[in-house]
C-alpha positions as a Markdown table, in Angstrom:
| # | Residue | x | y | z |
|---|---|---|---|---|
| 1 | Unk | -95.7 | -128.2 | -69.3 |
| 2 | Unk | -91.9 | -127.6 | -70.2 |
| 3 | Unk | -92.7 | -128.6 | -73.4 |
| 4 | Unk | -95.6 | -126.9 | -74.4 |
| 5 | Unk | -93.5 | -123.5 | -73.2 |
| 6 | Unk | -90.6 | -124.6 | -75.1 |
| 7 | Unk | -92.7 | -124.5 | -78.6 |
| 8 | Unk | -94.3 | -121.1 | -77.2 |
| 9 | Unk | -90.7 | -120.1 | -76.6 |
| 10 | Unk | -89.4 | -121.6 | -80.2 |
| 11 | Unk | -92.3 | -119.4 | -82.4 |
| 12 | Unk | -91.0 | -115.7 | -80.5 |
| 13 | Unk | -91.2 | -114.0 | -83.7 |
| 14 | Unk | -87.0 | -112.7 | -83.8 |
| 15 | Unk | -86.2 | -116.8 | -83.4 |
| 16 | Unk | -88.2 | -117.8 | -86.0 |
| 17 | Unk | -86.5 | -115.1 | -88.3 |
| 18 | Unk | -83.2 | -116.0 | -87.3 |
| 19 | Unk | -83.5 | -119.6 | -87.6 |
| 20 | Unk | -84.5 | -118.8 | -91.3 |
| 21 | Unk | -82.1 | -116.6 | -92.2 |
| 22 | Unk | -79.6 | -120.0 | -93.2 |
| 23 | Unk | -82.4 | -121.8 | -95.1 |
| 24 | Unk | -81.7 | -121.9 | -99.1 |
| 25 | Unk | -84.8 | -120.5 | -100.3 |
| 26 | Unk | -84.8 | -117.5 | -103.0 |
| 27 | Unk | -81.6 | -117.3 | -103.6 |
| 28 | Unk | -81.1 | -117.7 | -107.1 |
| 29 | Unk | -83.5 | -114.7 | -107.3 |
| 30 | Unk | -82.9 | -112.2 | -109.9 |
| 31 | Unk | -83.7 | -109.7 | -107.7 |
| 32 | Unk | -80.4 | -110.4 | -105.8 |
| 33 | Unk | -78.0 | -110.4 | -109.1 |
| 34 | Unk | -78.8 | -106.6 | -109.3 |
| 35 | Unk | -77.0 | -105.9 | -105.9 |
| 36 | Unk | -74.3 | -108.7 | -106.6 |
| 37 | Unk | -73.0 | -107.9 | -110.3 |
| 38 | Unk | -72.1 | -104.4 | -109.6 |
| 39 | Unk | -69.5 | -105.1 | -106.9 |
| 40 | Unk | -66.3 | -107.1 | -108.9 |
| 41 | Unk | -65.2 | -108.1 | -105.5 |
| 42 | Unk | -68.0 | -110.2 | -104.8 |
| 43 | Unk | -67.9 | -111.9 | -108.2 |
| 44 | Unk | -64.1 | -112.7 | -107.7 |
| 45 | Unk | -64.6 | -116.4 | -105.8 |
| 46 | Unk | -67.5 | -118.9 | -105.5 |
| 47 | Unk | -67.4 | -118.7 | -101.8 |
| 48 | Unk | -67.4 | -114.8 | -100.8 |
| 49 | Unk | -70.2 | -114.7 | -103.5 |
| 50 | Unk | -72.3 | -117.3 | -101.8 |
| 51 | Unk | -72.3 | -115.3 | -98.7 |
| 52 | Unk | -73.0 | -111.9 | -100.8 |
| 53 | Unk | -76.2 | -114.0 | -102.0 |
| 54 | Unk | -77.4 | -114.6 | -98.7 |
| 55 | Unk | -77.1 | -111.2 | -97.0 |
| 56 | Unk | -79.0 | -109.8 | -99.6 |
| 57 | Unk | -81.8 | -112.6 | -99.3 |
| 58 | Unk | -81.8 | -112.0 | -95.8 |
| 59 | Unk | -81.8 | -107.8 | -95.7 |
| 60 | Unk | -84.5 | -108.3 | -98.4 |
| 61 | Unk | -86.3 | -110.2 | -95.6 |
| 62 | Unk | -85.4 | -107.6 | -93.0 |
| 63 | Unk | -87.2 | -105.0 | -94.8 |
| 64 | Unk | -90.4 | -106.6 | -94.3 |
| 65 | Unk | -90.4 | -105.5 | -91.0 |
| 66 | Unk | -88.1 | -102.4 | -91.6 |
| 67 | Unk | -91.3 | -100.5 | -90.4 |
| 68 | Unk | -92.9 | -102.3 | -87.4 |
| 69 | Unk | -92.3 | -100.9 | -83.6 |
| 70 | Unk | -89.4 | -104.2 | -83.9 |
| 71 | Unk | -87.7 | -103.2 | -86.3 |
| 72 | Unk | -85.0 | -102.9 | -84.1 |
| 73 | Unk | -85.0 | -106.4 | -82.5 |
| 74 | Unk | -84.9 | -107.9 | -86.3 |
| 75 | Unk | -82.1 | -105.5 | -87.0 |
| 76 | Unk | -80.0 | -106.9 | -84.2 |
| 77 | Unk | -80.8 | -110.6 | -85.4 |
| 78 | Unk | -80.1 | -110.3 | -88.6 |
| 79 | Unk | -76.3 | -108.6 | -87.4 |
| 80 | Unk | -76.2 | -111.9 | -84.8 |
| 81 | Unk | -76.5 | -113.5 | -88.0 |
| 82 | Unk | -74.3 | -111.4 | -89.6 |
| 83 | Unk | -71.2 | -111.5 | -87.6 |
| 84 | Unk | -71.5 | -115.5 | -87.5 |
| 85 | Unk | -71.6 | -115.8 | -90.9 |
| 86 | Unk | -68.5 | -113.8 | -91.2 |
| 87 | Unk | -66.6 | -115.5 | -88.7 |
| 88 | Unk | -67.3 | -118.9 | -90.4 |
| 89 | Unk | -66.0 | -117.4 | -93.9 |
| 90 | Unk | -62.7 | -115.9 | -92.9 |
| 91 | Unk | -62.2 | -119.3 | -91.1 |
| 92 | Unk | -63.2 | -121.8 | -93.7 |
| 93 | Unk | -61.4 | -119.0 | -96.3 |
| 94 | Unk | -58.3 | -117.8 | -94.5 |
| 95 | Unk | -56.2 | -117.2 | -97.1 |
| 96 | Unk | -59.4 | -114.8 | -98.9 |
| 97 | Unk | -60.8 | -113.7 | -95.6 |
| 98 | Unk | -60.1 | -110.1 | -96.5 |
| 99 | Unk | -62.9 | -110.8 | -99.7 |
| 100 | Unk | -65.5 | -110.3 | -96.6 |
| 101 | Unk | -64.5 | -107.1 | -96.4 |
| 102 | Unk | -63.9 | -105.7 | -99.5 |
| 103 | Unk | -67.4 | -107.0 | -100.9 |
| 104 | Unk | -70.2 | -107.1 | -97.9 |
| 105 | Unk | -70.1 | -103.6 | -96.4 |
| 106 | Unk | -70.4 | -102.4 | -100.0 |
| 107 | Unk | -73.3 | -104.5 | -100.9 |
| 108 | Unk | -75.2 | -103.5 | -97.4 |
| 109 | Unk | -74.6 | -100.0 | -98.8 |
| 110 | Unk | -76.3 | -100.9 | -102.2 |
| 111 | Unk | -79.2 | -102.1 | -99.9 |
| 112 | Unk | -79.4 | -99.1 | -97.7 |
| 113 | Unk | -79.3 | -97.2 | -101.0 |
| 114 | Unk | -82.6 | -98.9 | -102.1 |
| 115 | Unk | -85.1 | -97.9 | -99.9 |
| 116 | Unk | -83.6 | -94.1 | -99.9 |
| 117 | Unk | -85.0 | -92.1 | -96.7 |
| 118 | Unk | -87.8 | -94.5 | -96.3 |
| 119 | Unk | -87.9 | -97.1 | -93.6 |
| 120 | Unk | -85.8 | -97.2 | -90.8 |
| 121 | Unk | -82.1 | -97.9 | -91.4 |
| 122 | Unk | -80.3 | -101.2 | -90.1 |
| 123 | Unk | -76.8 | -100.3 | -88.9 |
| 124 | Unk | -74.0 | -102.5 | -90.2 |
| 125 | Unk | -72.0 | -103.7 | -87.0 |
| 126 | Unk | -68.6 | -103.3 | -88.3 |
| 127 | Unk | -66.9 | -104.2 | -84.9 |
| 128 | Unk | -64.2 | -107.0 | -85.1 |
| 129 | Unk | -65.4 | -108.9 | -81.9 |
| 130 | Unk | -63.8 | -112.3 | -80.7 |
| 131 | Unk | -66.3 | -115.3 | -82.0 |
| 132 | Unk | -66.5 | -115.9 | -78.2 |
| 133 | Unk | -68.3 | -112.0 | -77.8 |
| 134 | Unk | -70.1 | -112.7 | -81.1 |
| 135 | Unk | -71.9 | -115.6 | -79.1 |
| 136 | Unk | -72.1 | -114.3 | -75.5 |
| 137 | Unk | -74.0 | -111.4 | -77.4 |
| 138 | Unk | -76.1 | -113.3 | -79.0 |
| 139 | Unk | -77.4 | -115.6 | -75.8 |
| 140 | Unk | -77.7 | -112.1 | -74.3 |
| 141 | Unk | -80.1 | -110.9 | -76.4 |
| 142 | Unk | -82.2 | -114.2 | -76.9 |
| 143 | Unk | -82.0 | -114.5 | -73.0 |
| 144 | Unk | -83.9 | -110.7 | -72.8 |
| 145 | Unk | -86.3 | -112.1 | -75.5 |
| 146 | Unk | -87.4 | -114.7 | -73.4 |
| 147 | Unk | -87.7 | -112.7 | -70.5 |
| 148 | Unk | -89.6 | -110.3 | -72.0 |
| 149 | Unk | -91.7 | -112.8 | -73.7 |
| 150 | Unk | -92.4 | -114.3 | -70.4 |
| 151 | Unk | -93.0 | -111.1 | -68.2 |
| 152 | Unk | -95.6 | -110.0 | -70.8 |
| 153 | Unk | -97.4 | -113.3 | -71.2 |
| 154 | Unk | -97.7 | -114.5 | -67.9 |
| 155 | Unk | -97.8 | -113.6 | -64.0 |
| 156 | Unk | -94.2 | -115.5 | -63.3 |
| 157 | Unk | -94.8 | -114.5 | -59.2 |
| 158 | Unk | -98.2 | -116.1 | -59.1 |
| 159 | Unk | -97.8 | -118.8 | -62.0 |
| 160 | Unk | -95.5 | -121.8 | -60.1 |
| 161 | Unk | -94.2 | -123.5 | -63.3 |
| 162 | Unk | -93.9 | -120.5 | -65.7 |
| 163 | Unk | -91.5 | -119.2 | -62.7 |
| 164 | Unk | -89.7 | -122.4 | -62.0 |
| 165 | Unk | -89.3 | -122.6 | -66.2 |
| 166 | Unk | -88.3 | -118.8 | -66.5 |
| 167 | Unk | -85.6 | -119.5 | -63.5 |
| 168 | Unk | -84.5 | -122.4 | -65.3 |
| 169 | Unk | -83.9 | -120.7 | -68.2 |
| 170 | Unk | -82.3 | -117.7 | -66.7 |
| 171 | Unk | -79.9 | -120.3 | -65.0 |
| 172 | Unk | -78.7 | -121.9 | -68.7 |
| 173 | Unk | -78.4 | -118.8 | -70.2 |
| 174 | Unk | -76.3 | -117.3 | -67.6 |
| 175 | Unk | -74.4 | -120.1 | -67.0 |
| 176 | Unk | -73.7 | -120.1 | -71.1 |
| 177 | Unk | -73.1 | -116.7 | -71.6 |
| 178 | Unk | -70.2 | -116.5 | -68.6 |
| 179 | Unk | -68.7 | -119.9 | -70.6 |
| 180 | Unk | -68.4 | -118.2 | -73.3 |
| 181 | Unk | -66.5 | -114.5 | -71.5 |
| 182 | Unk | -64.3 | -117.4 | -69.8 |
| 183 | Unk | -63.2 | -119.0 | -73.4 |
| 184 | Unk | -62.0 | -115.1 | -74.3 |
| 185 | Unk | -58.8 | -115.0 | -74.7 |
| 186 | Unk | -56.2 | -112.7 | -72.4 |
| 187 | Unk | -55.2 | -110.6 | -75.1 |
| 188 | Unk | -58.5 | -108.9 | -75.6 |
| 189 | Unk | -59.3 | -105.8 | -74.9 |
| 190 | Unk | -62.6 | -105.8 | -73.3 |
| 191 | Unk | -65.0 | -102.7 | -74.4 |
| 192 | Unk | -68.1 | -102.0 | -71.8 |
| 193 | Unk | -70.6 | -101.9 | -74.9 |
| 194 | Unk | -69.9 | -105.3 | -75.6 |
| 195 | Unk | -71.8 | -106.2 | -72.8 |
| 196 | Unk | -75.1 | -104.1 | -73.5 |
| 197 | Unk | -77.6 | -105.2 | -76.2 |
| 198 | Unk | -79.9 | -102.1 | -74.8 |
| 199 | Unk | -80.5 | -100.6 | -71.4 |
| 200 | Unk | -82.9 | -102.9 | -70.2 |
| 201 | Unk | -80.5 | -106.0 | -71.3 |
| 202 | Unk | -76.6 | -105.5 | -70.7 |
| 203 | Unk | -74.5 | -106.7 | -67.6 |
| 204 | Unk | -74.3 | -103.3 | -66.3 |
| 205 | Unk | -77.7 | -103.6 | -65.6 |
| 206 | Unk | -77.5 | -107.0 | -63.9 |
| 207 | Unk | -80.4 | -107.1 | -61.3 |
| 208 | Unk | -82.5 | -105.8 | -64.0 |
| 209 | Unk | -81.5 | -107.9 | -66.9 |
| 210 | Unk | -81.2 | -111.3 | -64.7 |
| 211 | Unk | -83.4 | -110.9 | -61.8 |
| 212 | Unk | -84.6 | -114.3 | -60.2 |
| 213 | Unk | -88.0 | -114.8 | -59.4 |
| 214 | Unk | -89.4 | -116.3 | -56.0 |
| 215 | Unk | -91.4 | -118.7 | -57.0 |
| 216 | Unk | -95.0 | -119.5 | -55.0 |
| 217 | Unk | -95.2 | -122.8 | -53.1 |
| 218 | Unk | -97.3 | -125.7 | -54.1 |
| 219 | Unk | -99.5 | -127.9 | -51.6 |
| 220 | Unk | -96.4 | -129.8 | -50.6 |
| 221 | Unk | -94.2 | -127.2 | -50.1 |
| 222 | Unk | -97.5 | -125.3 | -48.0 |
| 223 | Unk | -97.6 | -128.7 | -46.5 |
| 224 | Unk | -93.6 | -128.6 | -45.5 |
| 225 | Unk | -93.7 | -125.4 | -44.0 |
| 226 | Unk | -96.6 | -126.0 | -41.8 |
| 227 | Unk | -94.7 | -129.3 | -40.6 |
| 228 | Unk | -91.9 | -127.1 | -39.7 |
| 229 | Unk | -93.8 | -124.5 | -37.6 |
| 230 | Unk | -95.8 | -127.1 | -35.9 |
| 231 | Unk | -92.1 | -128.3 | -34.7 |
| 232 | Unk | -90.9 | -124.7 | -33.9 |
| 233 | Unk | -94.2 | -124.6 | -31.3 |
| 234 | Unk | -93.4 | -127.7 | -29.7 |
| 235 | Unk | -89.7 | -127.1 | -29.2 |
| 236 | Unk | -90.8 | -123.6 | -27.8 |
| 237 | Unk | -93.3 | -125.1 | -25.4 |
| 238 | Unk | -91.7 | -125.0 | -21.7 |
| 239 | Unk | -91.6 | -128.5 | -20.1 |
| 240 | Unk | -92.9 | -129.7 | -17.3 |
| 241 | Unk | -90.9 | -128.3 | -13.8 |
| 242 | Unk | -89.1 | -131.6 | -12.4 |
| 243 | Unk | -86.5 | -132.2 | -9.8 |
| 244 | Unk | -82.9 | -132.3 | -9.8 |
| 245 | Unk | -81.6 | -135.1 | -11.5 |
| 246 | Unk | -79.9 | -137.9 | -9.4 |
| 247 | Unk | -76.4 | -138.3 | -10.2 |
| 248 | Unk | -75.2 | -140.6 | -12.5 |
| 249 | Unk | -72.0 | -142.7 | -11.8 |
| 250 | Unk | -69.9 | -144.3 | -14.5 |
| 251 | Unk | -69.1 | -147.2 | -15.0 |
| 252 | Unk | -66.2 | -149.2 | -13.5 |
| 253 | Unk | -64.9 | -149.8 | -17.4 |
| 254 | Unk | -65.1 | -145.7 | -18.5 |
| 255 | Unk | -63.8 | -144.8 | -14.8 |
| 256 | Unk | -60.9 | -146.9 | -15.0 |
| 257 | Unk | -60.1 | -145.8 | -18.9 |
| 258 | Unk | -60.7 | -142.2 | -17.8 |
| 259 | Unk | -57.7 | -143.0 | -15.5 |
| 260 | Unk | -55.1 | -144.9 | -17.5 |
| 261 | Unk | -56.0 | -142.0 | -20.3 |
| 262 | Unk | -54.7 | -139.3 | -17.6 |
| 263 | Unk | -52.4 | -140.7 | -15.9 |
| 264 | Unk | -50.4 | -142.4 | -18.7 |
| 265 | Unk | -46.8 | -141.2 | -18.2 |
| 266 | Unk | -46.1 | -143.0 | -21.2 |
| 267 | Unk | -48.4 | -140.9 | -23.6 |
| 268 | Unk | -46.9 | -137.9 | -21.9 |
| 269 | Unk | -43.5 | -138.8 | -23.0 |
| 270 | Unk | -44.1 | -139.5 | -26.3 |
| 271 | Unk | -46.0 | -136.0 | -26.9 |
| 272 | Unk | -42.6 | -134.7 | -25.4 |
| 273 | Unk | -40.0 | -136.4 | -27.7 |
| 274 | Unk | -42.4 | -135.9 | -30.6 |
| 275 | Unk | -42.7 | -131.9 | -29.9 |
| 276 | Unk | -39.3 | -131.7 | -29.5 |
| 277 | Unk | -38.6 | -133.9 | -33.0 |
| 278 | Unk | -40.3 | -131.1 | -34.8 |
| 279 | Unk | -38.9 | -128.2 | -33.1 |
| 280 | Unk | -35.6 | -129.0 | -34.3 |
| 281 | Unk | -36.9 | -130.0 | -37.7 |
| 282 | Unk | -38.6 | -126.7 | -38.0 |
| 283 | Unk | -35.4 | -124.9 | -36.9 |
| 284 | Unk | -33.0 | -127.1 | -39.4 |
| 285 | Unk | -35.3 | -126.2 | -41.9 |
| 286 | Unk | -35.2 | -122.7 | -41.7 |
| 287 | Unk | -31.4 | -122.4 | -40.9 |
| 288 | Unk | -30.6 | -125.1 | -44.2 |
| 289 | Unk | -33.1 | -123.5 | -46.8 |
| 290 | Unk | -34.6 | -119.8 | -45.6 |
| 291 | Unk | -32.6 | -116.7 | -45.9 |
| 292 | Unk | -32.8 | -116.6 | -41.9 |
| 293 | Unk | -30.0 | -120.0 | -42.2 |
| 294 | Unk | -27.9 | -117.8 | -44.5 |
| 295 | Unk | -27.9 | -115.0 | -42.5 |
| 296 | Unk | -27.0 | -116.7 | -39.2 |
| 297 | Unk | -24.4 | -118.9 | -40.9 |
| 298 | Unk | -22.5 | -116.0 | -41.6 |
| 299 | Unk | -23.3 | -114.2 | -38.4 |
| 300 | Unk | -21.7 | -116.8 | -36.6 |
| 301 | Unk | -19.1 | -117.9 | -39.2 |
| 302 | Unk | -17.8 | -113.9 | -39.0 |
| 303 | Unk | -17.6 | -114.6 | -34.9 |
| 304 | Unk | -16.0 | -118.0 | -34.8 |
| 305 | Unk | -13.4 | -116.0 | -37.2 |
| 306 | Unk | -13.2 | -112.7 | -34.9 |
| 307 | Unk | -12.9 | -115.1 | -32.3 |
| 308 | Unk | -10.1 | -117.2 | -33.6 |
| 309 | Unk | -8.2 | -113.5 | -34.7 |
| 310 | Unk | -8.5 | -112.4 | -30.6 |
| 311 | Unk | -6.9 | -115.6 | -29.5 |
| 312 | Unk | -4.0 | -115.4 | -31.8 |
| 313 | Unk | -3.3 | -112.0 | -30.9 |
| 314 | Unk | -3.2 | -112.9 | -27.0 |
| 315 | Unk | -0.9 | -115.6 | -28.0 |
């Protein structure tokens, strides 16, 4: 069943046009050079051009569904994609990193450009977020895919192991997204939108975003529960009335150790001497190393000396 879910879950439409967005297909296309050769900066190294290649494959791809009611889902994915591509270029190029700059945002612009007023426009993020940010938003928004996927497909409350599998999920996710907040570093400054993909998936809206489900109960669990209240009823049941109890005497062996145990002067003594061990250690302890011991010291170091001064003077 897990499995079968886990292909549905695979073929959500934004995956399967993320996942394809790093395949190397189309792009030696001529169709590309025109956005490519008009930007020196992007012709300047083999590796920033490489990159400039792929985000116009990709936008070109983008456009296909530049006027669908998702257009904004495949927007965001393709800037998921984005930002991780550009993270992995300034660090395998540190000493050209600032080539992603100069060339990128001005080929998206040549892109916009195309398509004029038509269509619906796909923001370039041009936020500098941590890598770890760049991920945690990205399991954040595949997370509300999945949920959404789920709600809309199935009835999780009645439906036991589409609940149990949405829970599960909503367990990984969670648990991977807050890994990758607790990787941040110190030094960041945290901004609030960094944790909102939309209003119906953002960490301000947690209930809403992450809600878990209550799963129905199978015939064992139906099973359980009626085992328990059949024991609830019998332990509530009042017993039968009976007569006092006869007493019970103990034994000559517990009577006798119940004695020695109480009357043990011995044991007594030792508590005593053992009490009186740790008082003192207690009290050397705070006079040798606490600022109490400093402060009597010299309280009684000033009176030995006042002292000593008085019976000179009577001398």
């Amino acid at each position: 069943m897990d499995n079968d879910l886990e292909n549905e879950i695979n073929e959500i439409p934004e995956f399967t046009f993320f996942d394809n967005l790093d395949d190397s297909n189309d792009l030696e296309s001529k169709d590309i050079d025109e956005y490519i050769n008009q930007c020196d900066d992007c012709l300047s190294g083999n590796s920033i051009k490489s990159y400039a290649r792929k985000v116009v494959r990709n936008y070109i791809r983008y456009k296909q569904n530049m006027n669908t009611n998702s257009h904004g889902i495949y927007c965001r994915y393709l800037n998921h994609w984005l930002l991780k591509e550009k993270y992995r270029f300034k660090t395998n190029n540190f000493t050209q990193s600032n080539s992603w700059d100069k060339c990128i945002p001005l080929v998206w612009k040549k892109l916009e450009a195309s398509h004029g007023n038509s269509g619906n426009k796909c923001i370039f993020d041009k936020e500098n977020y941590p890598n770890a940010i760049v991920s945690m938003r990205r399991y954040l928004d595949k997370f509300c895919s999945i949920k959404e996927y789920l709600e809309t497909t199935y009835l999780l409350n009645t439906d036991r192991d589409k609940c149990l599998f949405y829970n599960k999920k909503r367990d990984y996710y969670l648990k991977t997204i807050l890994q990758h907040i607790a990787s941040i570093s110190s030094s960041t400054t945290f901004i609030k939108n960094y944790f909102k993909i939309h209003e119906n998936c953002s960490f301000s809206n947690f209930d809403k975003t992450f809600p878990e489900i209550i799963c129905p109960c199978d015939d064992t669990c139906m099973r359980d529960e009626q085992s328990e209240a059949e024991a609830e009823a019998k332990a509530t049941c009042p017993l039968p009335e009976r007569g006092p109890k006869p007493p019970v005497e103990a034994s000559p062996e517990i009577a006798a150790e119940y004695a020695t145990t109480n009357s043990s002067s011995t044991g007594i003594f030792l508590s005593s001497v053992i009490t009186f061990l740790v008082t003192v250690f207690v009290f050397f302890t705070l006079y040798r190393f606490s600022p109490f011991g400093t402060w009597l010291y010299d309280r009684l170091k000033k009176e030995k000396y006042i002292t000593k001064k008085h019976g000179g003077s009577n001398e």
